[in-house]
Backbone as JSON Lines, residues from 0, in Angstrom:
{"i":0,"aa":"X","n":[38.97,18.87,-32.7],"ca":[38.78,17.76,-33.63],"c":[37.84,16.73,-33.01]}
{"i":1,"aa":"X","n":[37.28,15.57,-33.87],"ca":[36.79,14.44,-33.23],"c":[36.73,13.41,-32.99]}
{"i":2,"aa":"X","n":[37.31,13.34,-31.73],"ca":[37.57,12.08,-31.28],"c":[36.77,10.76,-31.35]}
{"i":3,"aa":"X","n":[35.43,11.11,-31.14],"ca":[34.46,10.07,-30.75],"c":[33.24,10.39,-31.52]}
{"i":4,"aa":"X","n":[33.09,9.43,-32.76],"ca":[31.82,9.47,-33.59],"c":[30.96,8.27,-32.69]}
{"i":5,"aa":"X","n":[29.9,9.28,-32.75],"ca":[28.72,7.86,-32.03],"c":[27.55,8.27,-33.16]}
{"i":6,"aa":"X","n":[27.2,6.67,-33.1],"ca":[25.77,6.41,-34.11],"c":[24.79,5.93,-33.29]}
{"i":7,"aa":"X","n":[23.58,6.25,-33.02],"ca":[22.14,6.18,-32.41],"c":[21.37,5.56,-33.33]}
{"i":8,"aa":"X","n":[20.71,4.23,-32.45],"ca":[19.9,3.42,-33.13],"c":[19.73,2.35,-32.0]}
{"i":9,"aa":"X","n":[18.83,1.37,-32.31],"ca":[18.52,-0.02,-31.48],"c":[18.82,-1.03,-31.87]}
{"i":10,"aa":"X","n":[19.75,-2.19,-31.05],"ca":[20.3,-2.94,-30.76],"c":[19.12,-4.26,-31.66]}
{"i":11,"aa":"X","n":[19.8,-5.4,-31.87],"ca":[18.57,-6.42,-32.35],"c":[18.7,-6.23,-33.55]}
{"i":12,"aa":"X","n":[18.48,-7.73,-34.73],"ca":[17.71,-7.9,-36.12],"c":[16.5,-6.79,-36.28]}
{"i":13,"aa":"X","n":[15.82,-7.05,-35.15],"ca":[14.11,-6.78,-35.6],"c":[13.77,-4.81,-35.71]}
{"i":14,"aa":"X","n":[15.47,-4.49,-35.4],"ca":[15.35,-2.81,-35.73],"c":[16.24,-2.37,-36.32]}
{"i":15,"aa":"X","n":[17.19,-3.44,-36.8],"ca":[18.45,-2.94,-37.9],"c":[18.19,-1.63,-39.2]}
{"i":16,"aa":"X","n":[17.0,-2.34,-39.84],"ca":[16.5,-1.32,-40.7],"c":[15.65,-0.26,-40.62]}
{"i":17,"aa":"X","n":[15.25,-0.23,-39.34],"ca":[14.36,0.77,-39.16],"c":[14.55,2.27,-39.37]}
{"i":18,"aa":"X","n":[14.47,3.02,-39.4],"ca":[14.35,4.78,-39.5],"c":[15.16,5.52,-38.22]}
{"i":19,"aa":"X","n":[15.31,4.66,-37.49],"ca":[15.73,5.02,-36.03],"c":[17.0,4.32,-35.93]}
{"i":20,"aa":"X","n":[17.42,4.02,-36.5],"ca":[18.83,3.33,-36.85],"c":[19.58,3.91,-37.85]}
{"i":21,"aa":"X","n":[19.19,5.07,-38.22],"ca":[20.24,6.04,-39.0],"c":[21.55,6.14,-38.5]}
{"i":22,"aa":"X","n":[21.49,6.09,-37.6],"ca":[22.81,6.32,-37.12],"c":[23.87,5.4,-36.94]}
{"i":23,"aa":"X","n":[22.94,4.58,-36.41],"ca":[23.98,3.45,-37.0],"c":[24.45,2.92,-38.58]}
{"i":24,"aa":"X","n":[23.63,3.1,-38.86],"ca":[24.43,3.05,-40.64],"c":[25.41,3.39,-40.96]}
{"i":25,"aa":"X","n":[25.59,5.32,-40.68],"ca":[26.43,6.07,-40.99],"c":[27.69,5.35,-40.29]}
{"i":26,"aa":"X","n":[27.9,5.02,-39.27],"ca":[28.95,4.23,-38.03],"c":[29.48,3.24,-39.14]}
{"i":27,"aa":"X","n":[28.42,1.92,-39.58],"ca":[28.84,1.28,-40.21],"c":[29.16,1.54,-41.58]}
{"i":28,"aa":"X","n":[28.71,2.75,-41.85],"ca":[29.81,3.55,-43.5],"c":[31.18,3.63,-43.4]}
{"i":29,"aa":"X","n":[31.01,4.4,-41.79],"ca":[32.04,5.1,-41.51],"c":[33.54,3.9,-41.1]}
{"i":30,"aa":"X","n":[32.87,3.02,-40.34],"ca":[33.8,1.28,-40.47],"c":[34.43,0.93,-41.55]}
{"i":31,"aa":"X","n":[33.66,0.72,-42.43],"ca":[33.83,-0.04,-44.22],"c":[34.91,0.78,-44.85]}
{"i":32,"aa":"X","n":[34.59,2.47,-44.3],"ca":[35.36,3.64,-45.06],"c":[37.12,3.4,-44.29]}
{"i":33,"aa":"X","n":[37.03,2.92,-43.11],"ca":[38.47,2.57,-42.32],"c":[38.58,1.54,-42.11]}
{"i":34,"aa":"X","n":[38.22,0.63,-42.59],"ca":[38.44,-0.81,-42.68],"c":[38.42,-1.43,-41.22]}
{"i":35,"aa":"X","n":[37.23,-0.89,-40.32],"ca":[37.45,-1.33,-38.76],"c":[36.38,-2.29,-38.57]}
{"i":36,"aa":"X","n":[36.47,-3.02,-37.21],"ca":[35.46,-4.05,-37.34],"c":[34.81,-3.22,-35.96]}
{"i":37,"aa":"X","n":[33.64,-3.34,-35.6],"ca":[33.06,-3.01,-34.26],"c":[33.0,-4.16,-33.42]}
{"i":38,"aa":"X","n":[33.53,-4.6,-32.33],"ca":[33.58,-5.18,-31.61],"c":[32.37,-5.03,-30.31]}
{"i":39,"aa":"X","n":[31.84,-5.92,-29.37],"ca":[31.3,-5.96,-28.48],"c":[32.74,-5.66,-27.3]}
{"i":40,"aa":"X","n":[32.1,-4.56,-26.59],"ca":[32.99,-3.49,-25.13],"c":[31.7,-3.47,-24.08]}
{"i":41,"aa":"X","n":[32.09,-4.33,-23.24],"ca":[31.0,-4.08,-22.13],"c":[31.13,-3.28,-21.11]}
{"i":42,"aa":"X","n":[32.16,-2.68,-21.37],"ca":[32.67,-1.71,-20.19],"c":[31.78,-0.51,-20.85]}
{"i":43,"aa":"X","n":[31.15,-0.78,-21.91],"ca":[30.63,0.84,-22.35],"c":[29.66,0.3,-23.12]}
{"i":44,"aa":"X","n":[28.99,-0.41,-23.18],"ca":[27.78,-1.02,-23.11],"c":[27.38,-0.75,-24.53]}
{"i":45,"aa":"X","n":[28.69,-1.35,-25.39],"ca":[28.46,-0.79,-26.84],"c":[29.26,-1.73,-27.9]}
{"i":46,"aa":"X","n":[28.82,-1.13,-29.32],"ca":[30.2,-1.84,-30.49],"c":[31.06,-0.88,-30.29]}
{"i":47,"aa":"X","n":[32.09,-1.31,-30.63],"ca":[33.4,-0.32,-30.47],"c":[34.33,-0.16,-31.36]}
{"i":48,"aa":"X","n":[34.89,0.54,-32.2],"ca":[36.35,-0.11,-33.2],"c":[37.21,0.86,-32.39]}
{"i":49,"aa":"X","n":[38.29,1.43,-32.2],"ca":[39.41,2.03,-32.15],"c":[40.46,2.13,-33.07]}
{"i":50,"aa":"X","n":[40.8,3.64,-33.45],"ca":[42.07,3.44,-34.37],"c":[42.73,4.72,-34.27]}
{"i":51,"aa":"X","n":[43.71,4.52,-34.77],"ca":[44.74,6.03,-34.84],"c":[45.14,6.25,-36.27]}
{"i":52,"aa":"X","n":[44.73,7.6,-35.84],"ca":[44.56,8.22,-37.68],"c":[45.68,9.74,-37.75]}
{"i":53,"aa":"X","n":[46.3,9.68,-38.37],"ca":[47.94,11.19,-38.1],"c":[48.08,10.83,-36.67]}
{"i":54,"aa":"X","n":[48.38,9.82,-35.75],"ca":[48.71,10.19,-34.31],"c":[47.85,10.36,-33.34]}
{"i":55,"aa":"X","n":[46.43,10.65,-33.66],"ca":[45.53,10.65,-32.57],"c":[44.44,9.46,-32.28]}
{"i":56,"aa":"X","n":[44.13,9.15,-31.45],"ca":[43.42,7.92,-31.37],"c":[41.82,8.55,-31.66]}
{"i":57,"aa":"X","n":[41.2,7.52,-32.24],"ca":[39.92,7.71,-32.48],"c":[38.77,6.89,-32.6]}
{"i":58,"aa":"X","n":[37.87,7.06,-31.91],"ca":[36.67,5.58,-31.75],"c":[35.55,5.72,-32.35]}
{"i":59,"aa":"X","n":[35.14,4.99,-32.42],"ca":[33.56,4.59,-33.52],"c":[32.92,3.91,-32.35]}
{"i":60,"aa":"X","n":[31.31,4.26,-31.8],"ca":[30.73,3.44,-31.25],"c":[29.47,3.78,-31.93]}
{"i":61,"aa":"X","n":[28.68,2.31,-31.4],"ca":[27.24,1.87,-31.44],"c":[26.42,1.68,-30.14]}
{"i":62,"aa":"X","n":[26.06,2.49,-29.58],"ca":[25.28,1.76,-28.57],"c":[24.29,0.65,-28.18]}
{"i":63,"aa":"X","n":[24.44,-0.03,-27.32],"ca":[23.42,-1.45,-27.46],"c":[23.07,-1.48,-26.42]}
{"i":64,"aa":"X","n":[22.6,-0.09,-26.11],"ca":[21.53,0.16,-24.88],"c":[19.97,0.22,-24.68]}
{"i":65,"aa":"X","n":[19.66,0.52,-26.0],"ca":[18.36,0.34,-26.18],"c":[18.7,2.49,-26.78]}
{"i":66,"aa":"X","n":[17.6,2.8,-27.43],"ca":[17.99,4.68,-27.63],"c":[17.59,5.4,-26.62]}
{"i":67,"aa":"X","n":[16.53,5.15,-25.49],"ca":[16.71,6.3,-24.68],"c":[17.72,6.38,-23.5]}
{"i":68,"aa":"X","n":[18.43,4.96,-23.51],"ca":[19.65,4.9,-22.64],"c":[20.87,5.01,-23.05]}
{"i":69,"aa":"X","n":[21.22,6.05,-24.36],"ca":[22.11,5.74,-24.99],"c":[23.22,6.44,-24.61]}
{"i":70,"aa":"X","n":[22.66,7.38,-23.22],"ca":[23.94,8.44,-23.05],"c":[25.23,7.08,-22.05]}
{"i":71,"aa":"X","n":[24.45,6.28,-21.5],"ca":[25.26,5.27,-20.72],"c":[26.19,5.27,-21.28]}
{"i":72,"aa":"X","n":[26.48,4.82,-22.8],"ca":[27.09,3.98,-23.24],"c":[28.32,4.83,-23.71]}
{"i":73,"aa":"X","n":[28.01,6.4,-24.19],"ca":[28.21,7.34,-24.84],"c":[29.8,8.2,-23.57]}
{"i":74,"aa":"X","n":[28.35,8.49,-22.32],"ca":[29.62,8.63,-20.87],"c":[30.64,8.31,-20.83]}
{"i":75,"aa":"X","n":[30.47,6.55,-20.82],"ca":[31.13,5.73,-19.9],"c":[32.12,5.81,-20.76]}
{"i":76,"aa":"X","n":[32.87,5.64,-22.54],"ca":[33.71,5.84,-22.67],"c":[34.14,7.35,-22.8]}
{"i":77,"aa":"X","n":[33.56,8.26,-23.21],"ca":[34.21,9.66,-23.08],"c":[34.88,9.87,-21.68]}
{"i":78,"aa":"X","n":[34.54,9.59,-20.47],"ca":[34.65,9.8,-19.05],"c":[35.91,8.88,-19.1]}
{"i":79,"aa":"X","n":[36.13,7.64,-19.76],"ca":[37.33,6.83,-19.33],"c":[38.41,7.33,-20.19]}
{"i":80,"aa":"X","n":[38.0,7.57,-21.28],"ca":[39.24,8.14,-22.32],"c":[39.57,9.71,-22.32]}
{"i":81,"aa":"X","n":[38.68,10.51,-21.38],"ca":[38.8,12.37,-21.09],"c":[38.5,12.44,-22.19]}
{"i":82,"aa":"X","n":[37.31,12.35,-22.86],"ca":[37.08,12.96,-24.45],"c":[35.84,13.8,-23.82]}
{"i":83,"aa":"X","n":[36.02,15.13,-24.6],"ca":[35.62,16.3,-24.36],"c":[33.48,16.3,-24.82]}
{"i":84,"aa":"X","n":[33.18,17.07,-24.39],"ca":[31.59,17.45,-25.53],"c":[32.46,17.44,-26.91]}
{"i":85,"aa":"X","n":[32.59,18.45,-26.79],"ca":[33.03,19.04,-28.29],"c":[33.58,17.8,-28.99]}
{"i":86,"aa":"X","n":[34.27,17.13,-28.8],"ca":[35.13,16.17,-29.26],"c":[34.27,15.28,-29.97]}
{"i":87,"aa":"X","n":[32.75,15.22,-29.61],"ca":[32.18,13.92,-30.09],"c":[31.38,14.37,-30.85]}
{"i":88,"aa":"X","n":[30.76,13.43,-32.02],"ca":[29.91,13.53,-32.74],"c":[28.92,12.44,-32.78]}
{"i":89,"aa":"X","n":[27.61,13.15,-32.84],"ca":[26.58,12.14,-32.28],"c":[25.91,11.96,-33.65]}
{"i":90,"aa":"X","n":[25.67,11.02,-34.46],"ca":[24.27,10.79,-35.95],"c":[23.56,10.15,-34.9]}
{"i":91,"aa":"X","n":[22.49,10.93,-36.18],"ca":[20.51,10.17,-35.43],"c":[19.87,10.62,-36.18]}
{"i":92,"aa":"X","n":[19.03,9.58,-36.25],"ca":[17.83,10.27,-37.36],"c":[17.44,11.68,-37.16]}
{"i":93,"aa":"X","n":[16.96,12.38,-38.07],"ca":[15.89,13.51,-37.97],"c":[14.9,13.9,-38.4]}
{"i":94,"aa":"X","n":[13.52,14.02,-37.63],"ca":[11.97,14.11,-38.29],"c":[12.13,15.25,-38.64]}
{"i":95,"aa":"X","n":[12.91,16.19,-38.9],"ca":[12.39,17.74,-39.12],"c":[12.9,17.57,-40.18]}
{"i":96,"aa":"X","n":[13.76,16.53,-41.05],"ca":[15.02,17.23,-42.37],"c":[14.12,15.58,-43.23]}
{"i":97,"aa":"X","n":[14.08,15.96,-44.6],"ca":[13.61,15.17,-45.21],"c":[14.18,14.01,-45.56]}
{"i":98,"aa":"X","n":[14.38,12.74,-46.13],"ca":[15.06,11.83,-46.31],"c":[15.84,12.39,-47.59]}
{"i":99,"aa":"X","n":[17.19,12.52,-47.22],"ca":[18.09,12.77,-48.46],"c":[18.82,13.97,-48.2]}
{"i":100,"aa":"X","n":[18.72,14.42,-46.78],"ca":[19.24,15.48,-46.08],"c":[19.73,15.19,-45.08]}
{"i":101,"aa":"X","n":[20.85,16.49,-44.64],"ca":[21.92,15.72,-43.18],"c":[22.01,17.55,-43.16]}
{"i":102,"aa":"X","n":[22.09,17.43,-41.62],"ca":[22.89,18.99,-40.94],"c":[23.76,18.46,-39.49]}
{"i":103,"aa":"X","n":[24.91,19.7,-40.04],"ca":[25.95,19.2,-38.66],"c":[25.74,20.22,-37.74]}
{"i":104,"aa":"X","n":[25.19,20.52,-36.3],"ca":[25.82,21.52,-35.69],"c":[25.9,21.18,-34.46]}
{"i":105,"aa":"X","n":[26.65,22.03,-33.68],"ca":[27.11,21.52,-32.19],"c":[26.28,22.5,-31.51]}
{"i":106,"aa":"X","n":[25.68,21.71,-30.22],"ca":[25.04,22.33,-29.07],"c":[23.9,22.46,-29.59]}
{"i":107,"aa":"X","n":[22.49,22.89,-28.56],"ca":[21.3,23.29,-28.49],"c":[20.81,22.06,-28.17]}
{"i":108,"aa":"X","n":[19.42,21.73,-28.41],"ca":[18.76,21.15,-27.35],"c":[18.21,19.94,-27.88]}
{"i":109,"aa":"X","n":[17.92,18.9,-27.14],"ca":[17.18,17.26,-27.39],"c":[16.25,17.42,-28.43]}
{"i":110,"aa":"X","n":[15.25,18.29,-28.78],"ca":[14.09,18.61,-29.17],"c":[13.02,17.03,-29.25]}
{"i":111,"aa":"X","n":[13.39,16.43,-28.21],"ca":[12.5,15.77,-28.08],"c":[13.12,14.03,-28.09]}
{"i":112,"aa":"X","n":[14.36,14.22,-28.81],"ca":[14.93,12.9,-28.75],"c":[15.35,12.13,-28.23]}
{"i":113,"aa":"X","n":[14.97,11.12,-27.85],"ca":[15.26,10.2,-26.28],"c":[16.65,9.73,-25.93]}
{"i":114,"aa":"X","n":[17.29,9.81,-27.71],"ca":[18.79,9.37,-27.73],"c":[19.42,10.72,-27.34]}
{"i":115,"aa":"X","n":[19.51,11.45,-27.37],"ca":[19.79,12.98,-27.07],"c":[19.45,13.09,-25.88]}
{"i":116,"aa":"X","n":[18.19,13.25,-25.24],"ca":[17.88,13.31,-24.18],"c":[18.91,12.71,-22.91]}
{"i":117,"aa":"X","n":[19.19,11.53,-23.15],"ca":[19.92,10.95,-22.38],"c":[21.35,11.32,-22.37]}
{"i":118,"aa":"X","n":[21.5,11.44,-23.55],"ca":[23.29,11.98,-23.91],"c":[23.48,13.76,-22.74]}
{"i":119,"aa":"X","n":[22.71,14.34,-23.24],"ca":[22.6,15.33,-22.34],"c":[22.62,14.86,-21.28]}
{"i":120,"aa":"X","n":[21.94,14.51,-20.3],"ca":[22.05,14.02,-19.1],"c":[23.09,13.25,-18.77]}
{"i":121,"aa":"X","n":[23.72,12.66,-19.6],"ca":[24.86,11.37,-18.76],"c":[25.91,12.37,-19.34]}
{"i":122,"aa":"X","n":[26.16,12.78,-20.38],"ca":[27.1,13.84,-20.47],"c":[27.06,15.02,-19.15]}
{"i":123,"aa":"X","n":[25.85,15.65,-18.78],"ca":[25.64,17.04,-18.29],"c":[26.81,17.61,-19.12]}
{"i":124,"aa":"X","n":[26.46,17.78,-20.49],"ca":[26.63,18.97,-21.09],"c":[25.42,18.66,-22.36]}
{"i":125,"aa":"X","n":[24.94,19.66,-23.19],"ca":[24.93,19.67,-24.49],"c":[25.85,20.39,-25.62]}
{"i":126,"aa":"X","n":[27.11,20.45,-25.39],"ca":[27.93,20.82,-25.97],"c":[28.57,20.42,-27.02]}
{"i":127,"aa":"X","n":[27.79,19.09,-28.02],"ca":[28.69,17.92,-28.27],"c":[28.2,18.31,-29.89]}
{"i":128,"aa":"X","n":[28.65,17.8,-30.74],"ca":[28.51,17.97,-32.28],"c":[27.43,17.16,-32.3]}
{"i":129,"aa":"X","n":[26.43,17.21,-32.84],"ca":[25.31,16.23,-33.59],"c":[25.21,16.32,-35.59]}
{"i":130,"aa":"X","n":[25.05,15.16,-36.1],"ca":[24.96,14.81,-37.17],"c":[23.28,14.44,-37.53]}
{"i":131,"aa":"X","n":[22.49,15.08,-38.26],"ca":[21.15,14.85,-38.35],"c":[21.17,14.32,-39.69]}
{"i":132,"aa":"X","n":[20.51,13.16,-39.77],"ca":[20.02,12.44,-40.94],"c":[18.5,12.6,-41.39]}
{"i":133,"aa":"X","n":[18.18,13.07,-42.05],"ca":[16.87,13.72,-42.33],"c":[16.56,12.15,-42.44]}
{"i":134,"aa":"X","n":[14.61,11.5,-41.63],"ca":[13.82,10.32,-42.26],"c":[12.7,11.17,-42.57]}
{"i":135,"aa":"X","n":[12.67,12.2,-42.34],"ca":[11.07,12.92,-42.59],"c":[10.24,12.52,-41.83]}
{"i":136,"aa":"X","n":[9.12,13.35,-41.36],"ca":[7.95,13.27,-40.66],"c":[6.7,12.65,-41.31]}
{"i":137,"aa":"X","n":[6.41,11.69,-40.11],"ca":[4.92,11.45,-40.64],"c":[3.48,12.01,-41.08]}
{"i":138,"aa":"X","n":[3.77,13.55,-40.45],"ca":[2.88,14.3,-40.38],"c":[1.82,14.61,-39.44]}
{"i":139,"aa":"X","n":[2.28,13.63,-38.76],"ca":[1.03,13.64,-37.24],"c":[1.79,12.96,-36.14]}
{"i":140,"aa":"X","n":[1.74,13.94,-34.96],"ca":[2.53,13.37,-34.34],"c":[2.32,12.46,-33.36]}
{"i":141,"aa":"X","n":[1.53,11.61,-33.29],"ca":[0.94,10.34,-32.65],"c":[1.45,9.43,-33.34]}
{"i":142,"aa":"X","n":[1.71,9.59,-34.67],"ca":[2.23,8.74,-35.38],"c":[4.12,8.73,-35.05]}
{"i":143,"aa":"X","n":[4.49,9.06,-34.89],"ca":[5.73,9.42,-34.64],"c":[6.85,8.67,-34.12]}
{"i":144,"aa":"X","n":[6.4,7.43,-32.67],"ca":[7.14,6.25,-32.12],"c":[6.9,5.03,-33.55]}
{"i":145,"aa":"X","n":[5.57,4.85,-34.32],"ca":[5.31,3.98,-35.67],"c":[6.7,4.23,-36.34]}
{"i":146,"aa":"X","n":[6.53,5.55,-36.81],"ca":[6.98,5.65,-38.07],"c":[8.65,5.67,-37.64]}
{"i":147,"aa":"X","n":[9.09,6.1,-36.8],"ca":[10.68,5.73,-36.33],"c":[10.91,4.22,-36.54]}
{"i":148,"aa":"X","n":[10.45,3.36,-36.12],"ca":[10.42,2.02,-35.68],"c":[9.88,1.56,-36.83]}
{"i":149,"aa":"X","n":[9.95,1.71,-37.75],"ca":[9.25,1.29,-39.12],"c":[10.63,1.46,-40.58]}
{"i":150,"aa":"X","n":[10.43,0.83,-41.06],"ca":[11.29,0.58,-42.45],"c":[11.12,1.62,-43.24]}
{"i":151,"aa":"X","n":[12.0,2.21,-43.38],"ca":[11.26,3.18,-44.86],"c":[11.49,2.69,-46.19]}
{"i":152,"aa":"X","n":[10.45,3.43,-47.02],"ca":[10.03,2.66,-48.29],"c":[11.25,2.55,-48.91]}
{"i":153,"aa":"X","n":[11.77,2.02,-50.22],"ca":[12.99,1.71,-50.6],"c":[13.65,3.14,-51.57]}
{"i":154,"aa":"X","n":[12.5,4.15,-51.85],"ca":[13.21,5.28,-52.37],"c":[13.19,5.91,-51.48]}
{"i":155,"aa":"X","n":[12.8,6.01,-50.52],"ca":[13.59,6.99,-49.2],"c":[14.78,5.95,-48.7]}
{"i":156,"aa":"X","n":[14.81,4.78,-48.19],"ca":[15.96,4.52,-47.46],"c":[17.14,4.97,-48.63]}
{"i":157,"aa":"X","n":[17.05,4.65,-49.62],"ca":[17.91,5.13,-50.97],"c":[18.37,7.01,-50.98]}
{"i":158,"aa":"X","n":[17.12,7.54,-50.62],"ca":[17.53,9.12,-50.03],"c":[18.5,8.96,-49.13]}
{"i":159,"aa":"X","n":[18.2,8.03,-47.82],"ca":[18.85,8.27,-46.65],"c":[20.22,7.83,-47.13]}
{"i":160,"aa":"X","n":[20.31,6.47,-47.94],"ca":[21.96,6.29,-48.39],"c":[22.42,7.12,-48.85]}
{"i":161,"aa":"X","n":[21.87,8.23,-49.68],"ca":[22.8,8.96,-50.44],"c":[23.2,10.32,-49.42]}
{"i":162,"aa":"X","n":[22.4,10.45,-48.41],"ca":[22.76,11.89,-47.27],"c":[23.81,11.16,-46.33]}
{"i":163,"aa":"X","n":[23.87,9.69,-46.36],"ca":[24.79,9.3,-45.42],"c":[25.98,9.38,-46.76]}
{"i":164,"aa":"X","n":[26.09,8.77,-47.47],"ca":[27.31,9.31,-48.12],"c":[28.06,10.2,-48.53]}
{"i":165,"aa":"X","n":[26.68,10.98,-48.51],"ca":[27.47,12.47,-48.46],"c":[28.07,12.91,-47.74]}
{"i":166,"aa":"X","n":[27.27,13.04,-46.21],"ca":[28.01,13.73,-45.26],"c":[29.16,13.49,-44.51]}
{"i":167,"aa":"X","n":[29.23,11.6,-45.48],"ca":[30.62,10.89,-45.03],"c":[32.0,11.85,-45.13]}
{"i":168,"aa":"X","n":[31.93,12.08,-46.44],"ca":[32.94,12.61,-47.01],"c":[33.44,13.58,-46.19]}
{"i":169,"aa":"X","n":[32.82,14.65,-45.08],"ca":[33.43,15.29,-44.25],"c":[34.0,15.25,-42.99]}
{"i":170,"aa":"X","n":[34.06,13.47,-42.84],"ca":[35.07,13.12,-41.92],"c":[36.27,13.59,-41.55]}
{"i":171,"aa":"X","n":[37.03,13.43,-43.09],"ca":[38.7,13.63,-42.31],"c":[38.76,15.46,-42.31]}
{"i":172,"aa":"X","n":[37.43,16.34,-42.44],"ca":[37.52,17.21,-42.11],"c":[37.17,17.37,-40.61]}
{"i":173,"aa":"X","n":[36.67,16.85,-40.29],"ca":[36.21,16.7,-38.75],"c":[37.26,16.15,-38.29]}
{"i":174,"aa":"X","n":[38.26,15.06,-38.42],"ca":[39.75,14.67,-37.86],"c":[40.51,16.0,-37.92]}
{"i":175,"aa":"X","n":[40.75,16.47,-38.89],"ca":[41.42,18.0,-38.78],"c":[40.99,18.54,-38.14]}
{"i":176,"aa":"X","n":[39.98,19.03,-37.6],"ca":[39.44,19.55,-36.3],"c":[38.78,21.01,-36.75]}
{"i":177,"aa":"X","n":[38.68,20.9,-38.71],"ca":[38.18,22.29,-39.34],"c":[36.58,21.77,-39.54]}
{"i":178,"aa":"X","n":[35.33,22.3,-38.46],"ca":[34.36,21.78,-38.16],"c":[33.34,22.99,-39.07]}
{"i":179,"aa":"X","n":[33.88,23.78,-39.48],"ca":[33.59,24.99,-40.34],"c":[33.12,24.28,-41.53]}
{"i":180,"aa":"X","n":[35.04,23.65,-42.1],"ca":[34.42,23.15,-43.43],"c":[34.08,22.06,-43.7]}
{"i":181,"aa":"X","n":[33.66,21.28,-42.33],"ca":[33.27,20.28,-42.46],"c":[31.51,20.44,-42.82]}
{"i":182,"aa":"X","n":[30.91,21.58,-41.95],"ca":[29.57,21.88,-41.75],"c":[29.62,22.14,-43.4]}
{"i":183,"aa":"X","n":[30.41,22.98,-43.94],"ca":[29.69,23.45,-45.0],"c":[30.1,22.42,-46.16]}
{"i":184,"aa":"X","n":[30.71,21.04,-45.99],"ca":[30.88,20.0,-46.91],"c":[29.13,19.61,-46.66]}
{"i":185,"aa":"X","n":[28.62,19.53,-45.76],"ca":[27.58,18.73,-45.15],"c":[26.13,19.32,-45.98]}
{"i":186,"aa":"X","n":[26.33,20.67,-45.48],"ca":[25.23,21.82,-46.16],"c":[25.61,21.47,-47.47]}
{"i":187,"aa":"X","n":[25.91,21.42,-47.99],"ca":[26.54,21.22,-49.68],"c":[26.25,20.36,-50.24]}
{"i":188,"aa":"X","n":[25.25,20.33,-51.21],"ca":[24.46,19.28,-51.37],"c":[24.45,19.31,-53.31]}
{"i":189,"aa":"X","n":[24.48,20.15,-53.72],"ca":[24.6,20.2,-55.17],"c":[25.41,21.8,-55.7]}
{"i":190,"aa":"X","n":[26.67,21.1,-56.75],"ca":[27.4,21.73,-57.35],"c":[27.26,23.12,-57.55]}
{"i":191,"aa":"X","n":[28.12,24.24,-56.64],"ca":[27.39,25.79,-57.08],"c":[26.95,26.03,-58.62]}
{"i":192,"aa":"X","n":[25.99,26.67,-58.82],"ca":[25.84,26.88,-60.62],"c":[26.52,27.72,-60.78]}
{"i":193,"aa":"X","n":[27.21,28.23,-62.05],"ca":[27.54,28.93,-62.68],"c":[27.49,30.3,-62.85]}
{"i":194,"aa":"X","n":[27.91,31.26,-62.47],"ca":[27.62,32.4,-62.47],"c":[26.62,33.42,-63.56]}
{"i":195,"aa":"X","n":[25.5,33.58,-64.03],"ca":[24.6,34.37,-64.82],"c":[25.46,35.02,-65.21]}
{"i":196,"aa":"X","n":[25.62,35.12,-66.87],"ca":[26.79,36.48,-67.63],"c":[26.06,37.72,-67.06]}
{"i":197,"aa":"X","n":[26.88,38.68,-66.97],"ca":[26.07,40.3,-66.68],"c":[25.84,40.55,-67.67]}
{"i":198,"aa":"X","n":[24.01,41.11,-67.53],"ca":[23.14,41.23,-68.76],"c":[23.78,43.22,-68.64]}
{"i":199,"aa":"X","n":[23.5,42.83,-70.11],"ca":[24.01,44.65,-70.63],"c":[23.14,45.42,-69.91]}
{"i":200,"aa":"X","n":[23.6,46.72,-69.49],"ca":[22.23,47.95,-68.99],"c":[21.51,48.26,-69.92]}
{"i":201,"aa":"X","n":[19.96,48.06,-69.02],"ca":[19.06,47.8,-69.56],"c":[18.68,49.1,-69.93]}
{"i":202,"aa":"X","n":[17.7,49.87,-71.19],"ca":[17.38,51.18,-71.15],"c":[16.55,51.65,-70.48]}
{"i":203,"aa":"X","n":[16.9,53.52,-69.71],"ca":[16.19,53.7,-69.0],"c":[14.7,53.37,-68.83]}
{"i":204,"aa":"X","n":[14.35,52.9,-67.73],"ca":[12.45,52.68,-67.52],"c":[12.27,51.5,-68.09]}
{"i":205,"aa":"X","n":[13.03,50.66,-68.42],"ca":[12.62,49.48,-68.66],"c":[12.65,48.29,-67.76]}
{"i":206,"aa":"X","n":[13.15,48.67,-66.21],"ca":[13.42,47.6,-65.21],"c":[12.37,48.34,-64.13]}
């Protein structure tokens, strides 16, 4: 199950809204959705709420490390509370998934992300659940530190609200610790259709 949702983003007014603060959003969905407040924890260099949900304790952080130092913050409480890789779940934006898209999966590699990057390292594992919030790519990748650090237009941040709400909903599947159907609440994005009636056999040589 998961113990420890962490949201990736930068600290400060002047990057609240930015593209690179996906993750923190979802954190603060995920607050509003449990009625928790995030507190300043300097022992872990972060916002923090704590709560117990069926009996198990469970934390919400924000890091306010800046993003490529975000595994500090991420460590220092997993290491004090014995919370596992597996146990945690990391949101962060993602340039590869479009705005209005989210994928859950655990393990594999930084591909480049500085908030990741570090989590790997201060963890030494990559074993940990990640939550991807599609912002879409700029298309060139020089452009790439801009367009993170930049606002998105108001019908994409509106995409991004609606993939964070979605993928909300598979929280208290992730508290159950069924990460299966949590992935496939996540993948699940519009209502299966309807099954096609079976068309009569067709006459020979006509297919």
């Amino acid at each position: 199950m998961i113990k420890l949702f962490v949201g990736l983003g930068n600290p400060g007014p002047e990057y609240e809204a930015t593209r690179h603060n996906a993750g923190f959003w979802w954190i603060d969905a995920l607050a509003r959705e449990l009625k928790l407040t995030l507190v300043p924890e300097r022992a872990y260099h972060g916002l923090m709420a704590r709560t117990s949900i069926a009996g198990h304790s469970v934390w919400l952080l924000q890091p306010q490390t800046f993003m490529n130092l975000s595994g500090k913050s991420v460590a220092a409480l997993a290491r004090f509370f014995k919370i596992q890789p597996e146990e945690i779940l990391v949101v962060h934006d993602e340039l590869d998934l479009s705005p209005g898209q989210a994928k859950l999966k655990r393990g594999g590699s930084h591909a480049g992300h500085n908030g990741l990057r570090d989590i790997h390292a201060q963890l030494g594992s990559s074993d940990y659940w990640r939550l991807r919030i599609g912002i879409g790519h700029p298309g060139v990748k020089g452009e790439v530190i801009h367009w993170v650090l930049k606002k998105p237009a108001p019908d994409q941040r509106q995409l991004i609200e609606d993939s964070i709400a979605h993928s909300l909903k598979a929280y208290p599947t992730m508290l159950a610790g069924d990460m299966d159907k949590a992935t496939l609440l996540v993948h699940t994005t519009k209502p299966p259709r309807p099954k096609p009636p079976r068309p009569s056999a067709a006459p020979d040589g006509a297919v």
